[in-house]
N, C-alpha and C positions, 0 to 999 in steps of 0.2 A: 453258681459262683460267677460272679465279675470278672471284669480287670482289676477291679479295686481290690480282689482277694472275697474269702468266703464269708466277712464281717464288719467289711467298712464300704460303705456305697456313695456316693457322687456329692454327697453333700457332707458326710461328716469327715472331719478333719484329724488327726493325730496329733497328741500334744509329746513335744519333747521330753524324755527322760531329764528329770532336774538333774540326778546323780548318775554321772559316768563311772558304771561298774568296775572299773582299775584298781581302785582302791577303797577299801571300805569305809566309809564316814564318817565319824564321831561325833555324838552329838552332844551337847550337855542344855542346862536350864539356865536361863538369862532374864530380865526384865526389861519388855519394851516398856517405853517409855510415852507416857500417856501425852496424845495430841496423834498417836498412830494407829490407824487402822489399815494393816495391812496384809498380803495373801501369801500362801505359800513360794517360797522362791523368790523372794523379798530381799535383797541384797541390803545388808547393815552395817552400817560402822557403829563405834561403841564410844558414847562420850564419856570422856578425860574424867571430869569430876565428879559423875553418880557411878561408872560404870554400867549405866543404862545403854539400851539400844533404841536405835530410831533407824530411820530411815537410810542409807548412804547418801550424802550428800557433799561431790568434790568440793563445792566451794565454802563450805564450811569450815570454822576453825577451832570448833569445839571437841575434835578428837572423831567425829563421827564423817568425816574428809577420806578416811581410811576403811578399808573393805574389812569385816572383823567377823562376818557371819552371811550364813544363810539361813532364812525362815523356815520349819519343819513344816508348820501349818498355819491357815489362815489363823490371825490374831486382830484382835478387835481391841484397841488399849486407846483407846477416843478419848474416853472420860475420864479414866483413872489407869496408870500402868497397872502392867498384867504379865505374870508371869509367862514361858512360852517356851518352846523347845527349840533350838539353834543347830545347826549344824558347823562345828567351830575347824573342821580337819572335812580333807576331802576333795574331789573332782568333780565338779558341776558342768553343766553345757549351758552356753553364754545363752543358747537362744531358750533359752526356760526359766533363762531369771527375770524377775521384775524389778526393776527401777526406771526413774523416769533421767538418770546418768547415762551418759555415754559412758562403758565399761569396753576394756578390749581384753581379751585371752588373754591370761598373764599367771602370775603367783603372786599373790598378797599372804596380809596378815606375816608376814615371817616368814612363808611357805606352806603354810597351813592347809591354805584354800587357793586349790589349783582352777582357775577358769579356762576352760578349751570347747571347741566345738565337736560334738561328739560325730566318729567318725559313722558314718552308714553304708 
């Protein structure tokens, strides 16, 4: 046994828990929206007029400006959209999400999807 503990040693790293245990998550089924290839913990807003998902992007104004999901699992929707599992309810830890947005700890979606840094 290390310092690092009896199974993590000097070089491997620990990846943050996506979902903070507080509350249990909900998830349902969604369609990314093809031009997306993206990985678990994928933060989405959900455009207005297909009700598709893509990527979050503030400066957009097609509805997808707005936090409306997190990604369950990596989803590869490149070529053609692809169905995919979302997490739409829930406590996530900011540092496990991926986007290429500045995001600060807060409450979206209507309250839905709580973003905080989980405490250690």
């Amino acid at each position: 046994m290390s310092e690092y503990g009896p199974n993590l040693t000097a070089t491997q790293t620990l990846t943050p828990a996506l979902v903070i245990p507080s509350v249990e998550p909900l998830m349902g089924q969604g369609t990314l929206k093809s031009g997306n290839n993206l990985t678990r913990g994928a933060v989405l807003g959900k455009v207005t007029a297909s009700g598709k998902y893509k990527a979050y992007d503030a400066d957009a104004t097609d509805g997808s400006q707005s936090i409306a999901g997190i990604l369950v699992d990596d989803t590869d929707a490149t070529s053609a959209d692809k169905v995919c599992s979302i997490y739409t309810f829930g406590n996530f830890n900011i540092e496990a999400l991926v986007t290429e947005e500045t995001i600060v700890a807060g409450i979206y979606n209507n309250g839905t999807i709580v973003i905080t840094k989980e405490d250690n």
